[in-house]
C-alpha positions as CSV (number, residue, x, y, z in Angstrom):
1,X,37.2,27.5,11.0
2,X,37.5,24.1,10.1
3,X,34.4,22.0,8.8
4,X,33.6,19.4,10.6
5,X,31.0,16.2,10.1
6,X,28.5,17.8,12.4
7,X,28.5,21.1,10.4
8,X,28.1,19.4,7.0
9,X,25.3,17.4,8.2
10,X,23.5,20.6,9.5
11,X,24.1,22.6,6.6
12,X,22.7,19.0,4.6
13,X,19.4,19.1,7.2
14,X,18.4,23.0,6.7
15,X,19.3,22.8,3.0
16,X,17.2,19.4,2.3
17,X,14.5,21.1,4.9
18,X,13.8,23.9,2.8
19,X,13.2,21.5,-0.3
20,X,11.1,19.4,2.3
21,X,9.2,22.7,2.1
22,X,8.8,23.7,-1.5
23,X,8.0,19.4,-2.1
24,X,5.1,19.7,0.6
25,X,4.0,23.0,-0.6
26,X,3.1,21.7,-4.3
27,X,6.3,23.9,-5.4
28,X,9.0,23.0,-7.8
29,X,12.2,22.0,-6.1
30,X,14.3,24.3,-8.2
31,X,12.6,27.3,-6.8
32,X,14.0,29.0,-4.2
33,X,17.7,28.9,-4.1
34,X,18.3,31.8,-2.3
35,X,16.5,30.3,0.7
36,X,17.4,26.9,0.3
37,X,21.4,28.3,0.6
38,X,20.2,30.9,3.6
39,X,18.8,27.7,5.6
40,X,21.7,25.4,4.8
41,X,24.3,28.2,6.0
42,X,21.7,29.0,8.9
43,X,22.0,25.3,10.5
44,X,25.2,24.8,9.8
45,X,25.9,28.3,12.3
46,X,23.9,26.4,14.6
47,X,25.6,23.2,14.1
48,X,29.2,25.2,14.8
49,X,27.7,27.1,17.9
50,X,26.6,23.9,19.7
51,X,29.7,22.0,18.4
52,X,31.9,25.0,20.1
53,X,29.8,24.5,23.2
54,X,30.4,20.6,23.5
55,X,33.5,21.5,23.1
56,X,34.2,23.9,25.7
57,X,32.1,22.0,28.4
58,X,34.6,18.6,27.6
59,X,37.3,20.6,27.9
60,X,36.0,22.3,31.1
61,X,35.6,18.4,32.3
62,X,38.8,17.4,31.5
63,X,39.9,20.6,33.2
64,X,38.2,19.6,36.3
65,X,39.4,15.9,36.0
66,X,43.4,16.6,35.8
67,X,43.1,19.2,38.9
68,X,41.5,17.0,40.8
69,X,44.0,13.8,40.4
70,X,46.6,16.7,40.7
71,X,45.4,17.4,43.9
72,X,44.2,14.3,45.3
73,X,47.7,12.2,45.0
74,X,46.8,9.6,47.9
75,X,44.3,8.3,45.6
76,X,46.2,8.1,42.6
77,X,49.3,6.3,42.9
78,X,51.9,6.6,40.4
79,X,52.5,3.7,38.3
80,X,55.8,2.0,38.9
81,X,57.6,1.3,35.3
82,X,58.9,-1.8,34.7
83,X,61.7,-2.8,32.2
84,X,60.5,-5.3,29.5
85,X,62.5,-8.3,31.0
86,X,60.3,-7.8,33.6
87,X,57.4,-8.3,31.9
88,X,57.8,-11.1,29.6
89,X,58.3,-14.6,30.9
90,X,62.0,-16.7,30.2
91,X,61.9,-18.4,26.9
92,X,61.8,-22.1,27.2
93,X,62.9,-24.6,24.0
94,X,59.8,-26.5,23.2
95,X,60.3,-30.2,24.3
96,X,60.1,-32.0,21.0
97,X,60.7,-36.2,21.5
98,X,62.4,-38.1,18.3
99,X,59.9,-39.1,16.5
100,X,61.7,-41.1,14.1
């Protein structure tokens, strides 16, 4: 499992919420480790779990996309390739007049 930006920021979001909690409760912020680590770990298992499903329905998309330009070839040509010289223009000298 690699940790990715959305799972640091969930893990960042139920951490700070639980000191949300002890700060609105009249409790000292350094109370209450434990829980402050269990909701931190808690959303960021929520943030993988929904990250894994975003995942799965692009890649389910893209699926869905490639079979159907597979399948539908009248309405995707392919692209004719062209050789460089084809592309660029011929090189013409810049007129410069004496301007002595």
């Amino acid at each position: 499992m690699v940790l990715g930006l959305t799972h640091i920021l969930c893990f960042g979001a139920g951490y700070s919420g639980s000191l949300l909690w002890n700060y609105l409760s009249g409790v000292p912020l350094h109370r209450g480790h434990p829980r402050n680590l269990v909701c931190g770990v808690a959303f960021g298992v929520v943030g993988y779990y929904f990250q894994s499903k975003l995942e799965e329905k692009e890649k389910i998309r893209m699926f869905q996309l490639e079979e159907y330009v597979r399948t539908h070839p009248e309405d995707f040509p392919p692209i004719e390739r062209k050789k460089w010289g084809e592309v660029f223009q011929k090189w013409k000298t810049p007129f410069r007049p004496d301007c002595d």
